[in-house]
Structures are given as C-alpha cells and as structure tokens.
N, C-alpha and C positions, 0 to 999 in steps of 0.2 A: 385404412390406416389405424393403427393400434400404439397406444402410447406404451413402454418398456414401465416394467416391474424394476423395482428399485435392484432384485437379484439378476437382473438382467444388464444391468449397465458396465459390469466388470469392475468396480471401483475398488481399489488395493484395501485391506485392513487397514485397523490403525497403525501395525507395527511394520508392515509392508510400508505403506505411506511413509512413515519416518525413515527408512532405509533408502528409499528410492532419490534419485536425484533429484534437485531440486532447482528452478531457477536462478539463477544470478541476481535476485530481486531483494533489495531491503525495503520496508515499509516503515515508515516513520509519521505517527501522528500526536502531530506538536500541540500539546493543551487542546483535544477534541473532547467538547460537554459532553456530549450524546453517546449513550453507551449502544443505544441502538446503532449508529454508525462505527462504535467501536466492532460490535457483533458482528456486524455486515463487512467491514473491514476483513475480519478475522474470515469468514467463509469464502471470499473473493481469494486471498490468501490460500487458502484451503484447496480452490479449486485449479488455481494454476502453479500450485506448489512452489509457493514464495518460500524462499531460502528461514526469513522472520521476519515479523514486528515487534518496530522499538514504541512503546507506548510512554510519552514522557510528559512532566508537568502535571497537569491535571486532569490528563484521561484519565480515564476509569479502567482498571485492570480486571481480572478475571480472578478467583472466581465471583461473579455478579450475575442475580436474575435478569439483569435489563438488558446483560452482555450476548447471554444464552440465548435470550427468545430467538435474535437474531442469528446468532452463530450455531446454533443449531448443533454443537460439540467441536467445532471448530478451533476452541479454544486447546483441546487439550492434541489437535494434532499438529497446528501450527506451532512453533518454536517461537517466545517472545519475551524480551528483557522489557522491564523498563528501568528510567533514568529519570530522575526528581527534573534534572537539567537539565536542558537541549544539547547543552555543549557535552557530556556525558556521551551522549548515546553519537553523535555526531564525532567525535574524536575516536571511540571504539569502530565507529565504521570508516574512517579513513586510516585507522590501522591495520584494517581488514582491506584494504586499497579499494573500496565504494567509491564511486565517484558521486555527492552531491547534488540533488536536483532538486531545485523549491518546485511545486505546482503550484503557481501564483497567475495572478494577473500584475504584472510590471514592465517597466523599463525593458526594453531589450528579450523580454520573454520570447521562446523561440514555438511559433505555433505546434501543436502537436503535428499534426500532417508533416513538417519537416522536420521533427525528429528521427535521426538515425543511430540506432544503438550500434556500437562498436561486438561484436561478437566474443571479443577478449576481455571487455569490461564488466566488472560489475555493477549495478545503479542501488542507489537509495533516493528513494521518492518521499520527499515530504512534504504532508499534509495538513492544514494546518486548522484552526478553529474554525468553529463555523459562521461566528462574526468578524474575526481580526485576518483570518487568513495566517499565513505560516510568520510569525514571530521575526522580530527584525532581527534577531541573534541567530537564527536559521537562516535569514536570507544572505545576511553578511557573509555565512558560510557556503553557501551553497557554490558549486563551481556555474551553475547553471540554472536555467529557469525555465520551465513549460508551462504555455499555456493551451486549455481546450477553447477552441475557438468558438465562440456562441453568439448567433443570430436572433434572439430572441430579446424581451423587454428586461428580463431580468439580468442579473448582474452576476450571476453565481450558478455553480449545480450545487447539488448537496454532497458530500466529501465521499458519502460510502458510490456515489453514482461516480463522481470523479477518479475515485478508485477505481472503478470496475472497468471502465474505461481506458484507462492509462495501462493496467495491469493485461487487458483484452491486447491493445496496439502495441506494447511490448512485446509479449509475447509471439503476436504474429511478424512483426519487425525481425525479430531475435532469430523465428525458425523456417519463416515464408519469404523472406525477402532477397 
C-alpha cells in the first residue's frame, strides 16, 4: 500500500471549487473563542463543500494567523459572512428558507442517529461557544435541536470535532440514505 501524492487526489482548483455545487449546508458559529476551531471549522467546510459560514459575535474572522494554521486556505475557498448578532445571520438564513438547528445538549434534543434530513431542505447548524454552548437567542430560534450522543465522562466534544461530525452524517444522510 502506498499513500497518494497530493497531485493525485483529483481535488478541483480554487475557481473550480467555487463553481461546483455545493451542499445545502449553512454553518453557524455562535461567539466561538478559538480560532483554531474557527480554522478547523473552515476546512471541514472545505472538504464537504458547505454552501457557507456565518461567523457571529465574537468569533474571530479571517484574515487571522491562529485562523490559518488550522484552515490551511480554507478560508479563502469557503464562502463566509459574519454578523456582530445572532439574530443577523439567523434571519438572512431563514430568508434563504434554512431551516435552524442548535447542536446542543437540551430539552427535547433529538440524538444525532435519529436525524433525518429532508432531501428538499436546506439546514444551518449552529455551533456554539466552547464554554456556553449555543446562546439562548439562538436556541430560542432554532426550529430544532441535535444532539451527538456521548458515553463517556466528559460532558462535551470540542466544536471543530462536533463539526466534523455532524457535517460527515449529513452528508451521508443527504446522499447514502
């Protein structure tokens, strides 16, 4: 077995990639500190050709050295607004007919495993701090709520792992299912 050359994976240009379709996927990360998980965000995005990222409050936006190490130029192929305020970016994606999803742990949260995307819909998934979790003015909005179900001691993943995650089972939801 021999691992492939980076010329060998077939992966589009940058202007190719900007042309090509894109998921039905909005990202939404509600006041995320860490720009490393903003960066990681951003190349997850990248790799499943998330429609955009709304980076809002006090994420850290691009261009940023903390952003890069992790996005690796992701930054400049994914498509991303940001919005001082939740409600902001959250009202431009429900006039884009998104339908809302907090990834939280709450009330009523519907485990990931029984997630079923609608083939007709578009989703925004949002993300939220890494100590508060997704802001009560997001949750308010939200039509819906997912959570990844976890066996373990701790109480959380970390948001860019959560991402990758949710972004991975949509996807195969969306074209395997």
């Amino acid at each position: 077995m021999r691992k492939l050359k980076n010329e060998e994976l077939g992966r589009p240009g940058l202007e190719e990639f900007r042309k090509q379709p894109k998921l039905p996927l909005a990202i939404v990360l509600d006041n995320v500190r860490s720009m490393n998980n903003v960066g990681s965000v951003f190349r997850t995005a990248d790799a499943f050709s998330v429609e955009e990222i709304w980076l809002c409050g006090i994420t850290g936006q691009p261009p940023h050295r903390e952003i890069e190490k992790t996005a690796l130029g992701a930054t400049r192929s994914v498509r991303w607004q940001y919005a001082r305020d939740i409600h902001e970016a959250l009202n431009a994606l429900q006039e884009e007919n998104y339908l809302l999803i907090a990834i939280e742990q709450a009330e009523q949260s519907l485990p990931l495993n029984e997630f079923r995307p609608l083939a007709t819909e578009k989703y925004a998934f949002i993300f939220g701090n890494e100590v508060n979790g997704v802001s009560d003015e997001a949750m308010a909005r939200a039509g819906d709520c997912i959570e990844i179900p976890q066996f373990g001691t701790k109480h959380s993943l970390n948001i860019a792992v959560s991402a990758g995650i949710l972004v991975w089972d949509y996807y195969l939801k969306r074209f395997y299912s």
